[in-house]
C-alpha positions as CSV (number, residue, x, y, z in Angstrom):
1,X,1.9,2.6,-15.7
2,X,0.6,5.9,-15.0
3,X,-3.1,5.2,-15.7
4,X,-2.5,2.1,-12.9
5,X,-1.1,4.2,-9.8
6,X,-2.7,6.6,-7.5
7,X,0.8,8.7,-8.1
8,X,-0.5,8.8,-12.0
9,X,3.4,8.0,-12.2
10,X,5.5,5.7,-14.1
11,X,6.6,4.9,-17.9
12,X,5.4,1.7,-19.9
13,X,5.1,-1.7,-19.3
14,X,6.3,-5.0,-21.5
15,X,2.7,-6.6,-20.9
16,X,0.0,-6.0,-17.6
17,X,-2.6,-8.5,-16.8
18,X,-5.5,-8.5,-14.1
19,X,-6.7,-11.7,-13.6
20,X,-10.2,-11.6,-12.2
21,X,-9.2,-15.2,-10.2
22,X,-6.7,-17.0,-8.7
23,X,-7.0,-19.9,-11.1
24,X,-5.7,-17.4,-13.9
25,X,-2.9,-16.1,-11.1
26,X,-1.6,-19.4,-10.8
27,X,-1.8,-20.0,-14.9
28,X,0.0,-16.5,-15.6
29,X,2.7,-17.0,-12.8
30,X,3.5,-20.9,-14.1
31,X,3.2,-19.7,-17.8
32,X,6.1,-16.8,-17.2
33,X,8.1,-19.2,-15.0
34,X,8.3,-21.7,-17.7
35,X,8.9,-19.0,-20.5
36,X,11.7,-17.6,-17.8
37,X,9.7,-14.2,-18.1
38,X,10.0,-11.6,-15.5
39,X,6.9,-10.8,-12.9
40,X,6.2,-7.8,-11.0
41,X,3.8,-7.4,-8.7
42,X,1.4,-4.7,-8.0
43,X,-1.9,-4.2,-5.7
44,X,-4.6,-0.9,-6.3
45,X,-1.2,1.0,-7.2
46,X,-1.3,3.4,-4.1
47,X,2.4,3.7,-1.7
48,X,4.0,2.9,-5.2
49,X,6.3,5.0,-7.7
50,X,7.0,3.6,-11.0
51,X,10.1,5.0,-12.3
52,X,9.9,6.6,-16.0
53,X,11.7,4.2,-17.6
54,X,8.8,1.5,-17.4
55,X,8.7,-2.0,-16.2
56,X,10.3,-4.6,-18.0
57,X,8.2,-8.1,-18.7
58,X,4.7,-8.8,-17.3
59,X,3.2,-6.8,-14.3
60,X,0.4,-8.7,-12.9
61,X,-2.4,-6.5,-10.7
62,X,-4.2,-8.6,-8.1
63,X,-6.8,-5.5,-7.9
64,X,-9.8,-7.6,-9.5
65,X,-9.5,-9.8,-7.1
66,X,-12.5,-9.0,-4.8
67,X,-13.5,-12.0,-3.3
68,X,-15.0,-11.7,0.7
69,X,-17.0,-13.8,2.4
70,X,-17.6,-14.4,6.2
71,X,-16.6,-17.8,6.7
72,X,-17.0,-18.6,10.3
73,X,-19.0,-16.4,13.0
74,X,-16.2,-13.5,13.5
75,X,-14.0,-14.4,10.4
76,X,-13.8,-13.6,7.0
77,X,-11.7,-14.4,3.8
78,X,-10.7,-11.8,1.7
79,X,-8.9,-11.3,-1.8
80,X,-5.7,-9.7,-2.3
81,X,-7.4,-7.2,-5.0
82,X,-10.0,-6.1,-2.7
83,X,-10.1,-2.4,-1.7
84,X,-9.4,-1.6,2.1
85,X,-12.8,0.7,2.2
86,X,-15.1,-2.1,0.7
87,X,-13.4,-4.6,3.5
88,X,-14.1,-2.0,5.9
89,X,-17.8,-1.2,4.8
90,X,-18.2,-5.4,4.5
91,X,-17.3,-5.8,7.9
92,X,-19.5,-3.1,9.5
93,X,-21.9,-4.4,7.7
94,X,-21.4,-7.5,9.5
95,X,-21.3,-6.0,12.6
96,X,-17.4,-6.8,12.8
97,X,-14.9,-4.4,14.8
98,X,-11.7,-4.5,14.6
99,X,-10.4,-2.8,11.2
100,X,-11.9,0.5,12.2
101,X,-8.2,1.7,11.5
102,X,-8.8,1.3,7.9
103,X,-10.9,4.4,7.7
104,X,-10.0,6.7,4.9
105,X,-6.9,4.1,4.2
106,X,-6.3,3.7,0.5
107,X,-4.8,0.9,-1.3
108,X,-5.9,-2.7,-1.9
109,X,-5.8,-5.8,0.8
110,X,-3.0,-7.3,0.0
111,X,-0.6,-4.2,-0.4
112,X,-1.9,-4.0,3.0
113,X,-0.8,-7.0,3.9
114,X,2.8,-7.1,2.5
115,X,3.6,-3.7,4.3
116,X,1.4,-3.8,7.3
117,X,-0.5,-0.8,6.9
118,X,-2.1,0.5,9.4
119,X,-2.9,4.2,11.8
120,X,-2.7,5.0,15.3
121,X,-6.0,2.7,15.8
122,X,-4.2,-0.6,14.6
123,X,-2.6,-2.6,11.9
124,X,-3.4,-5.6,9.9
125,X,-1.3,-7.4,11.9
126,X,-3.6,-7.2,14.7
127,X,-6.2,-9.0,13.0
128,X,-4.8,-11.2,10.4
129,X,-4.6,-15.4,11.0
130,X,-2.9,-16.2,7.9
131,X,-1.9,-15.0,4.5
132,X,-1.8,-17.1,1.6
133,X,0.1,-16.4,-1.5
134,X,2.0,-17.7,-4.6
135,X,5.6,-18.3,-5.5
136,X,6.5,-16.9,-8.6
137,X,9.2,-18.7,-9.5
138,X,7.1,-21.9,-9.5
139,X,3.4,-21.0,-9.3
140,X,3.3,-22.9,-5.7
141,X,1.1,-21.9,-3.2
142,X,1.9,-21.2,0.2
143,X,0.3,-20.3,3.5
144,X,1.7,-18.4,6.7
145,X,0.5,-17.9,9.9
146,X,0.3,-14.5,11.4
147,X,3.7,-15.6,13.1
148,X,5.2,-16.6,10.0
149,X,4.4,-13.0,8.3
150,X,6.8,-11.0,11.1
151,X,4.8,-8.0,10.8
152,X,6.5,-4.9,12.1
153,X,6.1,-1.3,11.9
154,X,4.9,-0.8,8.4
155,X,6.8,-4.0,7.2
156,X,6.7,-7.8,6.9
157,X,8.6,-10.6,6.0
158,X,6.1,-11.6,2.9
159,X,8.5,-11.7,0.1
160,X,8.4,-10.1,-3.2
161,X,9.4,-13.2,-4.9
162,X,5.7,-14.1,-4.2
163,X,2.1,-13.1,-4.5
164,X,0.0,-12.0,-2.1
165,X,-3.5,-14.1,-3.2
166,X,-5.6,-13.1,0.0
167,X,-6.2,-14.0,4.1
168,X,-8.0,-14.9,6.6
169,X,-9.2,-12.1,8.8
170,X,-10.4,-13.4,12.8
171,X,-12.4,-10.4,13.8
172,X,-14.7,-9.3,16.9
173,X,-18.6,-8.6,17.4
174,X,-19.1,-4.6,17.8
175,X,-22.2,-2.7,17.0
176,X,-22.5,-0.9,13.7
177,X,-23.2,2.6,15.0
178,X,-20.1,2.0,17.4
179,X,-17.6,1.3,14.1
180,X,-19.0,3.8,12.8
181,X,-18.7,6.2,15.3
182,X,-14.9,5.9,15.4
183,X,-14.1,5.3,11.5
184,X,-16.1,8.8,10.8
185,X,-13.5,10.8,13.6
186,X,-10.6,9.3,11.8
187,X,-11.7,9.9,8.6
188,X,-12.4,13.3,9.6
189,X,-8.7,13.9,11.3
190,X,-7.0,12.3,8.2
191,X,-9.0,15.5,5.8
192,X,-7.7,17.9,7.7
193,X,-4.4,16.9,8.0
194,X,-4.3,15.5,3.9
195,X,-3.4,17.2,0.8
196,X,-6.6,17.3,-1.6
197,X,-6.9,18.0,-4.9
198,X,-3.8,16.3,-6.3
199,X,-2.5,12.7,-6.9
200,X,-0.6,11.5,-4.3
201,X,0.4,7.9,-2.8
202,X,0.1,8.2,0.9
203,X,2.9,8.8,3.4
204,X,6.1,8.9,2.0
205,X,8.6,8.5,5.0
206,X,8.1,5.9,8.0
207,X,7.8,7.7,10.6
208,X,11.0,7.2,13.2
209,X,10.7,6.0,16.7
210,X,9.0,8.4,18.9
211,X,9.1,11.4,16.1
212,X,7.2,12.0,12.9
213,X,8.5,12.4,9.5
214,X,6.2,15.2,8.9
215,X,7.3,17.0,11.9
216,X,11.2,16.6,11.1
217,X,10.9,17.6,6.9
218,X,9.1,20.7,8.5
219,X,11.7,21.5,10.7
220,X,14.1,21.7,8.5
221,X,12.2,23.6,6.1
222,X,11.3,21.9,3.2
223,X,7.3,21.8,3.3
224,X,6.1,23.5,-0.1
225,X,9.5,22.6,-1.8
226,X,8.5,22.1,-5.6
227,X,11.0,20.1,-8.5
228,X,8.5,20.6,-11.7
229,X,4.9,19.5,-10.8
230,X,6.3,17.3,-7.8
231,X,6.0,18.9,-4.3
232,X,6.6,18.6,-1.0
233,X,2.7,19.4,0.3
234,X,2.1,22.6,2.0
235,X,-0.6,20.4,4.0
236,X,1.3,17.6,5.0
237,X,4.9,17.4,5.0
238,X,5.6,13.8,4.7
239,X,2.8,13.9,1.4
240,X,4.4,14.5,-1.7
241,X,1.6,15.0,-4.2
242,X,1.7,15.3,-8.2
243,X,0.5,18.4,-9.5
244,X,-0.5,16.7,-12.8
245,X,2.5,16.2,-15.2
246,X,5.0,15.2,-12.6
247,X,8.0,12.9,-13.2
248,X,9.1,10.1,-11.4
249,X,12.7,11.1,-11.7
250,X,11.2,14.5,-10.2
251,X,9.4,12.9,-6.7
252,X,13.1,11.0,-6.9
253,X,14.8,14.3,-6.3
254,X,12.5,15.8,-4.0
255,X,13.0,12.5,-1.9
256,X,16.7,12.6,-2.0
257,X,16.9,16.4,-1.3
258,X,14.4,15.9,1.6
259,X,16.4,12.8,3.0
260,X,19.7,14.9,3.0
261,X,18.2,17.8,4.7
262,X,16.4,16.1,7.3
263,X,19.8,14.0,7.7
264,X,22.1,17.0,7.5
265,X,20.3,19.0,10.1
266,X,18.1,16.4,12.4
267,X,20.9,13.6,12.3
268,X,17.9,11.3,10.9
269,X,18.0,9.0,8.2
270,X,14.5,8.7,7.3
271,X,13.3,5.3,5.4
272,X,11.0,5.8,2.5
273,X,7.4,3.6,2.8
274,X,6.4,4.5,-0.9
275,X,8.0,1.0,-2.8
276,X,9.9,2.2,-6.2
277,X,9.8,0.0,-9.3
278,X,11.0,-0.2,-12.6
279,X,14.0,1.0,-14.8
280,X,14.9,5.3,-14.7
């Protein structure tokens, strides 16, 4: 699983499958429901550590699904697989604002979807009319409104018993010089404040309420803390990055140690944003 996240992280799989449609989604899921095989889900693979012992049964990857297309005057449908830089670049094209806070956000729509990614500029919530997705244990499909998906801070209530398949997006008219204007200053604070140079899978800490992750894991020292080729970044405390051989059971450790420091000497529990699957 490695070769599939942007950790380059994580022992074997039983079987992995990317269906390029969701016809073949809906096949696969109703296939392993009937054979009472075991699905898990993945998007582009980034905010994800696969643990070294692999993943047992399928894993199904919605990233070729890359579907978009502008279906009314300011709204659009989008696939699950597509990345959030080509839906960004789509919609300026378009001349649609609104998911300017997508610059320089990696990952794949509909891991965007599930955990409400988002910056400072906005969230998916804020633009999202509905999500539709698939029920694994059945192969049904379903469809929520933006009220049914509870998005919160970098969370919803879209279950991982399901699919994410793709959404409908309700956008606004802007200029294309005026997106662009504000995605190149956030993509521009993000490289300065980002690790480069090594595999990494985003933030790995929510922030808590009216402090930063970052700030707090610096505070109590830990920035530049290395367990083998894992490490705490010396750019960006709440970025733990893989210097190239890097095993999951490693970035496990540095996340436990960094939890009980933070917690021992900031009285903060932080909650991790990275999702961790499969068997140690």
């Amino acid at each position: 699983m490695r070769r599939h996240t942007t950790l380059k992280i994580g022992g074997p799989a039983d079987a992995y499958a990317e269906p390029r449609d969701s016809e073949t989604v809906v096949a696969l899921v109703r296939y392993c429901a009937a054979e009472g095989l075991p699905i898990t889900t993945i998007g582009g693979g980034s905010n994800l550590l696969v643990r070294d012992g692999g993943i047992r049964g399928f894993v199904l990857a919605t990233r070729a699904l890359r579907n978009i297309e502008r279906v009314a005057d300011a709204q659009i449908e989008v696939d699950a697989g597509l990345s959030t830089g080509k839906l960004l670049s789509s919609a300026t094209k378009w001349e649609l604002g609104g998911l300017e806070f997508l610059g320089g956000v990696p990952g794949s729509v509909g891991g965007g979807l599930v955990m409400n990614a988002g910056t400072y500029l906005g969230e998916f919530k804020d633009v999202t009319t509905a999500v539709r997705s698939l029920r694994l244990r059945d192969g049904e499909l379903i469809s929520r409104s933006n009220a049914e998906c509870s998005f919160g801070y970098r969370s919803s209530s879209l279950p991982p018993s399901e699919v994410v398949l793709g959404a409908t997006l309700t956008l606004e008219h802007r200029p294309t010089d005026q997106i662009k204007e504000v995605v190149t200053a956030l993509r521009a604070r993000r490289k300065e404040r980002e690790p480069a140079g090594a595999n990494n899978a985003g933030s790995v800490f929510k922030n808590p309420e009216g402090d930063h992750a970052g700030r707090l894991i610096e505070a109590v020292g830990f920035k530049g803390t290395r367990i083998g080729s894992a490490e705490c970044s010396p750019a960006h405390a709440n970025w733990f990055v893989n210097h190239g051989d890097a095993k999951a059971a490693d970035m496990l450790e540095l996340i436990a140690q960094a939890r009980a420091k933070v917690r021992a000497q900031m009285g903060v529990d932080l909650v991790l944003e990275w999702k961790c699957i499969g068997e140690d």
